[in-house]
C-alpha positions in Angstrom: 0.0 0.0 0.0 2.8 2.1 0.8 4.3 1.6 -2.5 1.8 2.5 -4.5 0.8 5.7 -2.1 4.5 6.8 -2.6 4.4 6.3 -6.6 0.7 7.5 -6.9 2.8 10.9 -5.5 5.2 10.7 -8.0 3.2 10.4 -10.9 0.7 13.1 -9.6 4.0 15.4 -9.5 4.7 14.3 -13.1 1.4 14.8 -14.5 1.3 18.4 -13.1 4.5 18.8 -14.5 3.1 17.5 -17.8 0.1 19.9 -17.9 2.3 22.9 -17.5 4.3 21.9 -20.4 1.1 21.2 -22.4 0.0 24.8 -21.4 3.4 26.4 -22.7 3.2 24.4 -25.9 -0.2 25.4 -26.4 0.4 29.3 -25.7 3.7 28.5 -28.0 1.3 27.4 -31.1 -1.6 29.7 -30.4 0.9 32.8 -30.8 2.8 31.3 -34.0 -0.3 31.6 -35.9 -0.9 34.8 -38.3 -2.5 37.5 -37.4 -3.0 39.4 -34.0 -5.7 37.4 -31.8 -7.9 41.5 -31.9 -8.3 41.1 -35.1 -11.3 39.1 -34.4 -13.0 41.5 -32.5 -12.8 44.4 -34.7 -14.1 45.0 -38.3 -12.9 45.4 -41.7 -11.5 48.7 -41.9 -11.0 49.3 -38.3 -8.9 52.6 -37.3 -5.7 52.4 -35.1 -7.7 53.2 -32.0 -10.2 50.2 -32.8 -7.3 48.1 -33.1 -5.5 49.2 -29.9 -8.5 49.3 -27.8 -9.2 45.6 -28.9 -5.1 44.5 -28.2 -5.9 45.7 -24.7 -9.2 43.7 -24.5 -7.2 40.4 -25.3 -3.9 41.7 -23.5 -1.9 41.4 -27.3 -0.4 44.4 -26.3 1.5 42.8 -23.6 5.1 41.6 -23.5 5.2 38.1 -24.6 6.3 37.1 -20.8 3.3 38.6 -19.1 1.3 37.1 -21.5 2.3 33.9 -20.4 2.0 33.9 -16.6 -1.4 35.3 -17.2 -2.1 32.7 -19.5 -1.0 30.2 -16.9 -2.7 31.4 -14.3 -5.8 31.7 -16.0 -5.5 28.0 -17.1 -5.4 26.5 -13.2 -8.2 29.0 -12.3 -9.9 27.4 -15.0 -11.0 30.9 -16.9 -10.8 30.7 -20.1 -12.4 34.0 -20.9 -15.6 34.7 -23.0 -15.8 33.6 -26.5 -14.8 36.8 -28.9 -18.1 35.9 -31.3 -20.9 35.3 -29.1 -19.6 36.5 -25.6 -20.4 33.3 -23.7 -18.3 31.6 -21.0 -15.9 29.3 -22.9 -15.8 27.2 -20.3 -19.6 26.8 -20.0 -20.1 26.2 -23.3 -17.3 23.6 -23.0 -19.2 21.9 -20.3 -22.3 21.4 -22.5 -20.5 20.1 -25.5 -18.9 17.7 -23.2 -22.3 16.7 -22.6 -21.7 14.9 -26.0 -18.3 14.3 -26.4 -17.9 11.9 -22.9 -21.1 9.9 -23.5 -19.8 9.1 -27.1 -16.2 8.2 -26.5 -17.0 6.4 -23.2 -20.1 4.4 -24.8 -18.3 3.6 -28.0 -15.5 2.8 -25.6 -17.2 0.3 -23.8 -18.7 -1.1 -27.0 -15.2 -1.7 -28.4 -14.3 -3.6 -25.3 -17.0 -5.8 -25.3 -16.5 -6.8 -29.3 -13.2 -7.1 -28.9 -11.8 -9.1 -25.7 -14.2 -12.1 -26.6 -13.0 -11.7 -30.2 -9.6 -11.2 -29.8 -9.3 -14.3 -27.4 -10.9 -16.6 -29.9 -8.7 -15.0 -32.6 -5.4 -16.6 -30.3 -6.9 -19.2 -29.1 -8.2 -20.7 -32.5 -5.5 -19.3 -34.9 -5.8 -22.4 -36.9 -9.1 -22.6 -37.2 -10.6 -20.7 -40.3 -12.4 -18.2 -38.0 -9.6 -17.1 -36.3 -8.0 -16.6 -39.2 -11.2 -14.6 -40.3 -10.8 -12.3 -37.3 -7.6 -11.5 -38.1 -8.2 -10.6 -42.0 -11.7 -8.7 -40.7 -9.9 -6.6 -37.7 -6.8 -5.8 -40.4 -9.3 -4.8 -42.5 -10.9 -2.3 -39.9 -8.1 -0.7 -39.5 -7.4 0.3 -42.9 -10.9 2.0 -43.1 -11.4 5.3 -42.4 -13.5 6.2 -40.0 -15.5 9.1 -41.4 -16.0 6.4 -44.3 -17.9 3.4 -42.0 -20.1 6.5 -40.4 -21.2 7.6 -44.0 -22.0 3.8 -45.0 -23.8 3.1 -41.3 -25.6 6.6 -42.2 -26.7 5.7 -46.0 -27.7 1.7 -44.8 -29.5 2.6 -40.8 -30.4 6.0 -41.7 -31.5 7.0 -45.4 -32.8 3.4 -46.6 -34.2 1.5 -43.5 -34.6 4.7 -41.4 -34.0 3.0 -38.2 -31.7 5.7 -36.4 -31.4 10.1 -37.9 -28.5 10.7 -39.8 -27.3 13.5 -37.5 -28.2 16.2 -34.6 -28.5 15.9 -31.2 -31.9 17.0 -29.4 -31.8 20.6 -28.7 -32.8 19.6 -25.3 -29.9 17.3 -24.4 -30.3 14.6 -21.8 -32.8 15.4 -20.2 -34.5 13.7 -23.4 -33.1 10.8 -22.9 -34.3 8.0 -25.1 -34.0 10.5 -28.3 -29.9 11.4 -26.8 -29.2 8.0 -26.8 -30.8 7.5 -29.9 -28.5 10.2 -31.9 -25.9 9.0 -30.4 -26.1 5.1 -31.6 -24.7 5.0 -35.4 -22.1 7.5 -33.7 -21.0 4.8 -31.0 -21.1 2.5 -33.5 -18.7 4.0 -36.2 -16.3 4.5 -33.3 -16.5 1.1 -31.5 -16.1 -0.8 -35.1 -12.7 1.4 -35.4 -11.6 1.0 -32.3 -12.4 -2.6 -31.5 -10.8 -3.6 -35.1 -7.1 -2.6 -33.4 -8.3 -3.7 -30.3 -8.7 -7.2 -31.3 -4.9 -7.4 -32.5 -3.6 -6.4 -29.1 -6.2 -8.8 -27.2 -4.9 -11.4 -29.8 -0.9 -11.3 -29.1 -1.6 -10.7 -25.7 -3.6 -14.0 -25.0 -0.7 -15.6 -27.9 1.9 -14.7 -25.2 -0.1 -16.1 -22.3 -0.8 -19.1 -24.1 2.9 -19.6 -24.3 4.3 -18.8 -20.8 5.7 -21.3 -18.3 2.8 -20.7 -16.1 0.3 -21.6 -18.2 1.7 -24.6 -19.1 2.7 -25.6 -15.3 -0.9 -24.8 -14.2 -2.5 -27.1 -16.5 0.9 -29.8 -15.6 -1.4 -29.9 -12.0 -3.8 -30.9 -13.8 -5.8 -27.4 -14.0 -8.3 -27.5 -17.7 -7.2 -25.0 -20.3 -10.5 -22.7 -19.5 -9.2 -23.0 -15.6 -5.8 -22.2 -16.2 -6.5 -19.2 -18.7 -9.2 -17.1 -16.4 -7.0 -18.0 -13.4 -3.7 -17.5 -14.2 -3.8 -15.9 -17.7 -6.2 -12.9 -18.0 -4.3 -10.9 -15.4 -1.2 -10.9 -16.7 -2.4 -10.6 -20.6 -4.6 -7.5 -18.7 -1.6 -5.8 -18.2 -0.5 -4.7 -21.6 -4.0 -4.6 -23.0 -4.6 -1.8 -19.9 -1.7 0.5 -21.6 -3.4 -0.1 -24.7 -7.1 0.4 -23.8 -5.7 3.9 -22.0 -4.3 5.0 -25.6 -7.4 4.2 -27.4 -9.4 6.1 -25.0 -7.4 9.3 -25.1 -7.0 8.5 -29.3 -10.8 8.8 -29.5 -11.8 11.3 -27.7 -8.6 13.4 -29.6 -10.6 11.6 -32.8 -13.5 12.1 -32.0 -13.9 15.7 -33.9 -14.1 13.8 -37.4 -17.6 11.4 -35.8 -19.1 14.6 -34.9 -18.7 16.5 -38.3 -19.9 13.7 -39.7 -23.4 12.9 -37.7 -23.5 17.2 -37.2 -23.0 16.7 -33.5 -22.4 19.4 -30.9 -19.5 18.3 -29.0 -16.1 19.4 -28.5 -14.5 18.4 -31.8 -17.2 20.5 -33.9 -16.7 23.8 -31.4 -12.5 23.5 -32.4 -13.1 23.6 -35.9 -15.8 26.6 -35.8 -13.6 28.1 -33.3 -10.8 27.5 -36.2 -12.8 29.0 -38.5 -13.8 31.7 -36.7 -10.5 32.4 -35.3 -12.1 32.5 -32.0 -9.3 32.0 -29.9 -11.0 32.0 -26.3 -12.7 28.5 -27.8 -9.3 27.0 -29.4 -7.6 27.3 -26.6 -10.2 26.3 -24.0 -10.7 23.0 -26.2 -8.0 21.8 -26.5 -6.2 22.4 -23.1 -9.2 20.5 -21.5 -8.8 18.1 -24.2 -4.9 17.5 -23.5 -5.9 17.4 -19.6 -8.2 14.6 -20.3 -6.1 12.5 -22.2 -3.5 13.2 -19.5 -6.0 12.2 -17.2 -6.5 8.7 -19.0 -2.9 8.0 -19.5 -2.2 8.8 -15.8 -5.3 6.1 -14.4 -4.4 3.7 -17.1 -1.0 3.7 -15.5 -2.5 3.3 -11.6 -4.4 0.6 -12.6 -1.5 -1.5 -14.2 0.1 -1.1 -10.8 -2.6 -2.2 -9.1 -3.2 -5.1 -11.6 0.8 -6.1 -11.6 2.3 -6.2 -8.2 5.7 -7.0 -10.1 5.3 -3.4 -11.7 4.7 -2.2 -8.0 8.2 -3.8 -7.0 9.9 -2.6 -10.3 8.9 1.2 -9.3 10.1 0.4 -5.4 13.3 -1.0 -7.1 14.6 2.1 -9.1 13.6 4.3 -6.4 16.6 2.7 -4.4 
């Protein structure tokens, strides 16, 4: 317990570490793009006052360094200002897209896991067989498909011909209509499960390959332990241990991907409020999106890690070694 209290300190210190770094990289990119961040609040034509008074409303005019440390400190209070074309609270409006954007990734996420452990288990398991073979051709496959490409095909079969699910919106009245959310949000769930469980299945596959092929295994079922007995008991935890790393990449990968699912089924979540604020050059929205986007994927990585620790008690020693 100890161990994992002192490197569950460590790894909070790191992932502070890792968000202030995110925040400079961010401010870095955000003041490398053309243009002068005013520009979007004034009009064509506007005078030299205009101008100034609207570097002074952004703080523009300020050295570079001050910039900075009030960029930073806005960042931990969690102000990210008003947005420069409607004058709303970014971060309100963030917290209603993400309304959209968790629900989705953490559905399709689910989805993904429960097509492919099964999958990717009988994939090792029966690699002779013809349908483990299948699997592996399908989840190859999968891969190689875009994923804007299966949501287009899911919206022109469910959609436009049988009419089973809409083709795109969310309810303007959010969850608290329910059965017509979760509705919207199924061929959207879909398209990213059927993505993600395709590379999923792989890295179930080689993991239950190696187990199948340990000492362990093989010694379990020596005392006389069935191959069904011997693979829940000894096998699935330590195949769960690189599968965790990889299920904690997929999870941040989606919700980074995500953006492309909801320009394609018109949903209102975070990706779609990037690429108006892009468009818009709305800079108050860019910069709110995507540092709570790098936070959650941060956030992922650093509980994927936890739980591998807490899954692997050899990982636990490993992290007690190097410390002395």
């Amino acid at each position: 317990m100890a161990t994992i209290l002192v490197y569950l300190i460590r790894r909070s210190v790191i992932l502070v570490l890792s968000v202030l770094i995110a925040a400079a990289v961010l401010f870095l990119l955000l003041r490398l793009l053309p243009g002068d961040p005013a520009n979007a609040l004034v009009s064509v034509g506007a005078d030299p006052e205009q101008i100034e008074a609207a570097r002074q409303q952004v703080g523009s005019d300020l050295p570079v360094s001050e910039q900075f440390v009030r960029f930073v400190s806005s960042l931990a209070r969690f102000d990210f200002g008003n947005s420069f074309i409607s004058g709303a609270p970014v971060l309100a409006e963030i917290g209603k897209r993400l309304t959209v954007t968790v629900p989705l990734t953490l559905l399709a996420f689910i989805l993904a896991i429960v097509i492919a452990l099964p999958l990717g288990i009988i994939a090792a398991v029966k690699q002779d067989r013809w349908y483990g073979i299948l699997l592996s051709v399908v989840s190859q496959l999968g891969i190689a498909v875009p994923v804007f490409w299966i949501g287009i095909l899911l919206v022109a079969v469910f959609a436009v011909n049988l009419r089973l699910f809409p083709s795109g919106g969310f309810p303007s009245r959010g969850w608290t209509n329910a059965p017509a959310a979760f509705h919207a949000l199924v061929l959207p769930v879909i398209t990213i499960a059927l993505v993600m469980s395709s590379s999923l299945i792989r890295y179930v596959r080689s993991a239950t390959q190696d187990v199948l092929g340990s000492d362990y295994l093989r010694t379990a079922r020596a005392l006389g332990s069935g191959f069904s007995e011997a693979l829940i008991r000894h096998g699935i935890r330590n195949g769960a241990v690189p599968v965790i790393s990889i299920l904690g990449i997929e999870l941040a990968s989606t919700l980074l991907g995500a953006v492309v699912v909801e320009r394609v089924f018109s949903l209102p979540g975070l990706g779609s409020m990037l690429l108006l604020g892009i468009e818009q050059r709305d800079y108050p929205n860019v910069q709110g999106v995507l540092f709570i986007s790098t936070l959650l994927v941060l956030l992922v990585g650093f509980a994927a890690d936890i739980a591998q620790r807490l899954i692997d008690p050899r990982l636990r020693s490993r992290a007690t070694g190097a410390k002395a």
